[in-house]
N, C-alpha and C positions, 0 to 999 in steps of 0.2 A: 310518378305523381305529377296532376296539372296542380301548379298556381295561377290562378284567375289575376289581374293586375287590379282590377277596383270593383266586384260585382257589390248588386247591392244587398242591403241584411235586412229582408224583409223576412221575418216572423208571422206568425197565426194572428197576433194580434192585428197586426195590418191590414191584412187579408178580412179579417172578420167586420175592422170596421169600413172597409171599402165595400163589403158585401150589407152592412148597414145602411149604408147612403145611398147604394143600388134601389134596394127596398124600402127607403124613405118615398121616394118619387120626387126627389130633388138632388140633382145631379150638379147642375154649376155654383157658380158664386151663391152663396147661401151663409148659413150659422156655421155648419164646421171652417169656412175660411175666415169669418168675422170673428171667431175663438181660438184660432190657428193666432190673426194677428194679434191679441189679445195677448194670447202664453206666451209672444215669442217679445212683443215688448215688454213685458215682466223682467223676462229673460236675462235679456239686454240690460233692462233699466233705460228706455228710450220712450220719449212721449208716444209714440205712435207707430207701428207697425203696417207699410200696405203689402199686401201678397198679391203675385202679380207671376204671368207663364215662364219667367225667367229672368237672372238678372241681368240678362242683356236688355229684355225692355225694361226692367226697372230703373236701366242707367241710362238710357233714351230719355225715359220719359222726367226723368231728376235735370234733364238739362234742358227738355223742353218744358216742363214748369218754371227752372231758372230764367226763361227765356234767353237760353244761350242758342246763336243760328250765324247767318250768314255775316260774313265781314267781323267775326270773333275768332279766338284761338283757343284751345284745351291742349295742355298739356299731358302725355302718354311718357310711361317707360317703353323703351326696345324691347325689354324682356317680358315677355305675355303675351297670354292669348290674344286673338284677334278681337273679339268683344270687347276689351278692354277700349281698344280704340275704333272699330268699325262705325258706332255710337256714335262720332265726333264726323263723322263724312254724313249720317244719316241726314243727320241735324241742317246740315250744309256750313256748319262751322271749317276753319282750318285745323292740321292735325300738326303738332309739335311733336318730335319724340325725343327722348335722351337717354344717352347712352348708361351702365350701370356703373356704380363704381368698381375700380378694380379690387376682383373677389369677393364682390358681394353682390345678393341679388335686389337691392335696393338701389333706387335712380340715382346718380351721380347728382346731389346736392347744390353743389358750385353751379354746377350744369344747368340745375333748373333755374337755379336764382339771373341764371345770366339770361335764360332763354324768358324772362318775364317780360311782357312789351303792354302798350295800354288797349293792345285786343285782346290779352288774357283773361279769359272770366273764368276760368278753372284749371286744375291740377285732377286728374284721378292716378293718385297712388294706388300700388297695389300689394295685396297682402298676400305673396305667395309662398303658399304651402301652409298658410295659416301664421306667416310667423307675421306680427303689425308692424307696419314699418315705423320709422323715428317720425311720429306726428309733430314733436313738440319743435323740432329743427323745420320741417316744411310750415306749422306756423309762423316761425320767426320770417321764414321768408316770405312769405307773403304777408305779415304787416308789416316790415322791412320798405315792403313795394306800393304801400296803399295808396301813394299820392298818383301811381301811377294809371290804378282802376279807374273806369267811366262807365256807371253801372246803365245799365240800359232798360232795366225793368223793376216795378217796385220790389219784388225778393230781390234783387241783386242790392237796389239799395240797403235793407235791410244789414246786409253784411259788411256791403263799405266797402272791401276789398277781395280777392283772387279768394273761389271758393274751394272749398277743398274735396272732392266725392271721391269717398276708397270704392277702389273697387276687393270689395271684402266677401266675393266670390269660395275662397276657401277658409274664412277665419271663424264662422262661429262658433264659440265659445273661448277661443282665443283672448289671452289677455294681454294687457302691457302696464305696468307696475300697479297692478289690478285692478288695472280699468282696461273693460272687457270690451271688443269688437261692437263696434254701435256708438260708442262713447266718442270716438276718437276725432272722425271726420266732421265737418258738417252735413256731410249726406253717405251714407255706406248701402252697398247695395248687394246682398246674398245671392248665392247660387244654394236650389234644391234639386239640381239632375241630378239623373244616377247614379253619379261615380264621386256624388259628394258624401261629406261624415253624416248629414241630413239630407235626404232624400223626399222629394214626393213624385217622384220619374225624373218630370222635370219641373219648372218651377223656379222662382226664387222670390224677393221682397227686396225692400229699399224702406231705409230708415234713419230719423237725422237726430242730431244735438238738441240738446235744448236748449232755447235760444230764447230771451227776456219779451223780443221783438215779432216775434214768428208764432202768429197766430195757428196752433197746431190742429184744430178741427178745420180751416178753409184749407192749411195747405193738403190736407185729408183726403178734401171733398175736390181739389185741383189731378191728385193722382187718380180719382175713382172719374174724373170728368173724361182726362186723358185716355185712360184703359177701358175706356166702355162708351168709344165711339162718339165722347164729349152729350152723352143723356145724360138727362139730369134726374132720372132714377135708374136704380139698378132693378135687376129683375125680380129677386127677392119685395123689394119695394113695391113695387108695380101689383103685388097678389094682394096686398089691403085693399078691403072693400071699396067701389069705386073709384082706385089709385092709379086704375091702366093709365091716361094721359101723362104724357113726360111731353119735354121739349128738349131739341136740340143744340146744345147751347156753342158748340165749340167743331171742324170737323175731326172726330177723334181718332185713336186706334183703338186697338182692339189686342188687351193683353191681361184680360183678367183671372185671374185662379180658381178650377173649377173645387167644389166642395169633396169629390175625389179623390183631387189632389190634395187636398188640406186633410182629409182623412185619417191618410198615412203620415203625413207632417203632424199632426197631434200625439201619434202614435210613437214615431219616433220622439221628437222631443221631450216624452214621459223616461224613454229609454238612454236618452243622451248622454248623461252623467256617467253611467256604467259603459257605454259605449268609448267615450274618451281613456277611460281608466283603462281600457282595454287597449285601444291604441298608442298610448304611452307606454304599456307593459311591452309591446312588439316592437317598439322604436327602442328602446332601454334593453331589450335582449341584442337588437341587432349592432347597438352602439357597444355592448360589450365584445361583444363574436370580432368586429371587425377595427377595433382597436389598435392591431400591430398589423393590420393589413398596409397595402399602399392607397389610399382612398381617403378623399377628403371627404367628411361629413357634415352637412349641414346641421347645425344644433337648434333642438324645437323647442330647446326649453334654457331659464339663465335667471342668473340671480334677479333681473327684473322685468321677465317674460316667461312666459306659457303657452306655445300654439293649442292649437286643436289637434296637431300631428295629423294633419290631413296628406301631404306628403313625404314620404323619406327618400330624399335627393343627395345622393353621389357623385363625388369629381373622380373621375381615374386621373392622379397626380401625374402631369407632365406627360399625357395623350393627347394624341389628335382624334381627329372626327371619325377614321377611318378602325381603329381601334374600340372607337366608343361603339361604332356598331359591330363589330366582331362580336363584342363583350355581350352586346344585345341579343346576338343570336346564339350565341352556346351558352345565354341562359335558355331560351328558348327552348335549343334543342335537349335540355334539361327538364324541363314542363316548367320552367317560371316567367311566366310574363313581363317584361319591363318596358318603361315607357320611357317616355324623354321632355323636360318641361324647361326649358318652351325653345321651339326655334323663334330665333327674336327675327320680329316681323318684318324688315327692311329684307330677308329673306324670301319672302313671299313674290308670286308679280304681282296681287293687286297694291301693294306697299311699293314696292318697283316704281310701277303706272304713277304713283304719286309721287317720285322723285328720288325715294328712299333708296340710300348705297348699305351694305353692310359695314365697308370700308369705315363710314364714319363713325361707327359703335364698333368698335374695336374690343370692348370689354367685355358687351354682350355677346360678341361670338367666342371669344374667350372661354365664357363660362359655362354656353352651349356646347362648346365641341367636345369635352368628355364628360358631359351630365348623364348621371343613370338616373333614373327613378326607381325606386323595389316597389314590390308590392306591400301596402300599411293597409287592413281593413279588419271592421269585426270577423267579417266570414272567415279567416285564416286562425287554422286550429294550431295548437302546439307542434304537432308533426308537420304542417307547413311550413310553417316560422324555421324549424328546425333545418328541412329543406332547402327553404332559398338560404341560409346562411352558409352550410357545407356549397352549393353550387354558386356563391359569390366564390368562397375558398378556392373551391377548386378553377375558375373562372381565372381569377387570378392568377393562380399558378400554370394554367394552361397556356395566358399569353404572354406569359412573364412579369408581368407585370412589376 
C-alpha cells in the first residue's frame, strides 16, 4: 500500500466549478475571487479579506504597505519555512532570528523581547502545524517596548508600536481560547497551495485585526494597488462601459488571485467543516495507537486550543539526526510518506550568506534532529490510517527504538 504525505482532496465539485469559470470567459481576478474574499472574512470574523497567488506575497506585500524597508529590523523564528522570512531581505529590511524555546516549537519569548531595538517595526510569529502561538505574551512584549518604536509611515503610526504579522500559513480555522486564526495578529497571512487543509493549487490571503484607527476599505484598495502593478483599476473594472482608462499610481507587483483559483477555494471552504472533523478523527486514532510508543507527540488540540491538525509532528525521544532519517526511509520503504518540518534556516547557505550559525539556536536543531512528520489529510482512508500506524509500530521496533 502507498501513503501519499499531503496530496490534495479535490472532488467533482471543484472540478465542475473550475470548468464553470473556463466557460464563463473570465478567467482572472474577477466575482469568484471577490466572494472567495467575502466567505473567508465571514469566516474568520475579520473586516476584510485580500486573496492574493500566495502567502508569501501576501507577507511581502503586508510589510511593504506597512512601509517596512531599508535601515528596519523584522523579527523571524529559526524554526520555519524559508517564506516566513525570505519576505524580510525582499523588502531590503534586516532579518533577526531567534532561537525556539526548549521543546517547544514556539520562539524563545525572553529571546524576543531582548532581541527588540528601535529598528524593530515587526514580529511574524508563526503558527505551526496550525497550532497559534501564545499572542497574548508577544503582545505584552511589544507594548512592554513601545517607547522604543519610531514609526516611519502613517500605518506604522497608527499602531504606535512593534507590529505583529502571524505568518498563519497552516492555521485556518485553528482557534486559541476561541478566537480563531485571523483574530490574533495585527496582520495574518494564509497559505492555499496544495499541501494545505485549503487549497486552490496555490494561493493564499492576508488579513488583519480590527483596529478603531485603520481605515479598512483604503487599506483594501493599498493591497489591490500593490498586487496589480499599483493600477488604479483592476480588470474586472476596467469592462464597465467606457471604464478602460486607469492610471498608474505606484510601481507595483504583480500577485493577484485568478478566479480559477478562487473557484476551487469556494468549493473547498463550503467543505471545510467536515474536512477538519476528519482530520482530527486521524490525529486522535493516531494519538491512541502510539501512546506507549517511545515518541513524543505534539498535541493539536488542549483545554484552551484547537489547531486545524494541518500537521502531525513527531520526536523519536532521545535520537539523533541520523536515526531520524533511517526512520524516514523504512517508512518509505513501507509505502508511507513522511516529511520533516522544518530544518531551521541557519541551516540553509542562503541563511549561512547572511551570517546565520546553527550553533546559536541550539533548540531549534534540537527539535529538528528527530522530527517525523506522518501523513494527516482528508484523502487517507481507514485502511491507510491503519497502515501508517502498524509501520510506525513496526519502525520502531525495527530500530529499537
Amino acid at each position: 500500500m502507498h501513503v501519499s504525505f499531503s496530496p490534495p482532496d479535490i472532488s467533482e465539485k471543484e472540478i465542475e466549478a473550475v470548468a464553470e469559470v473556463l466557460r464563463s470567459g473570465w478567467i482572472t481576478t474577477g466575482p469568484k475571487t471577490k466572494e472567495l474574499e467575502r466567505r473567508l472574512a465571514s469566516y474568520m470574523g475579520t473586516p476584510k479579506v485580500v486573496c492574493l497567488q500566495s502567502q508569501t506575497i501576501a507577507a511581502e506585500l503586508t510589510l511593504r504597505v506597512l512601509g517596512i524597508g531599508p535601515g528596519d529590523e523584522v523579527i523571524v523564528p529559526a524554526y520555519t519555512y524559508t517564506a516566513s522570512a525570505s519576505i524580510v531581505d525582499h523588502v531590503g529590511a534586516k532579518l533577526i532570528l531567534i532561537d525556539s524555546q526548549p521543546n517547544s516549537l514556539e520562539m524563545d519569548y525572553d529571546a524576543l523581547a531582548s532581541a527588540i531595538t528601535e529598528r524593530t517595526k515587526a514580529i511574524i510569529p508563526v503558527d505551526l502545524g496550525g497550532v497559534i502561538c501564545d499572542y497574548e505574551r508577544i503582545f505584552e512584549i511589544v507594548e512592554s517596548k513601545r517607547k522604543l518604536f519610531k514609526p516611519k509611515s502613517s500605518l506604522q503610526q497608527v499602531f504606535g508600536r512593534v507590529i505583529v504579522i502571524s505568518d498563519a500559513a497552516h492555521a485556518l480555522g485553528s482557534k486559541r481560547l476561541g478566537i480563531p486564526a485571523g483574530q490574533w495578529a495585527d496582520f495574518s497571512n494564509f497559505s492555499f497551495h496544495a499541501v494545505k487543509n485549503l487549497t486552490t493549487a496555490e494561493g493564499g490571503c492576508t488579513t488583519w485585526k480590527a483596529h478603531p484607527d485603520l481605515d479598512d476599505e483604503e487599506l483594501y484598495r493599498q493591497y489591490m494597488l500593490f498586487s496589480l502593478h499599483g493600477q488604479s483599476k483592476d480588470a474586472l473594472a476596467k469592462t464597465q462601459k467606457g471604464a478602460w482608462e486607469y492610471d498608474i499610481v505606484m510601481p507595483g507587483y504583480k500577485g493577484n488571485m485568478t478566479d480559477i483559483m478562487a473557484a476551487i477555494g469556494l468549493v473547498q471552504l463550503e467543505r471545510y467543516p467536515q474536512m477538519l472533523i476528519k482530520r482530527q478523527h486521524i490525529a486522535e486514532l493516531y494519538n491512541r495507537a502510539f501512546a506507549e510508543l517511545p515518541l513524543q507527540i505534539r498535541p493539536l488540540s488542549g483545554a484552551d486550543f484547537e489547531s486545524c491538525h494541518h500537521l502531525y509532528m513527531i520526536r523519536l525521544s532521545q535520537q539523533c539526526e541520523a536515526v531520524r532519517n533511517q526512520f524516514i526511509v523504512k517508512m518509505a520503504e513501507k509505502g508511507v510518506a513522511c516529511n520533516v518540518h522544518y530544518k531551521p534556516l541557519p541551516m540553509f547557505t542562503a541563511y549561512k550568506q547572511l551570517g546565520f550559525k546553527i550553533s546559536d539556536f541550539p533548540n531549534a536543531f534540537s527539535l529538528y534532529q528527530n522530527e517525523v512528520t506522518l501523513p494527516l489529510h482528508t484523502c487517507l482512508t481507514e485502511e491507510m490510517v491503519d497502515h501508517v500506524i502498524q509501520s510506525v509500530v513496526e519502525t520502531c521496533r525495527e530500530l529499537e527504538l
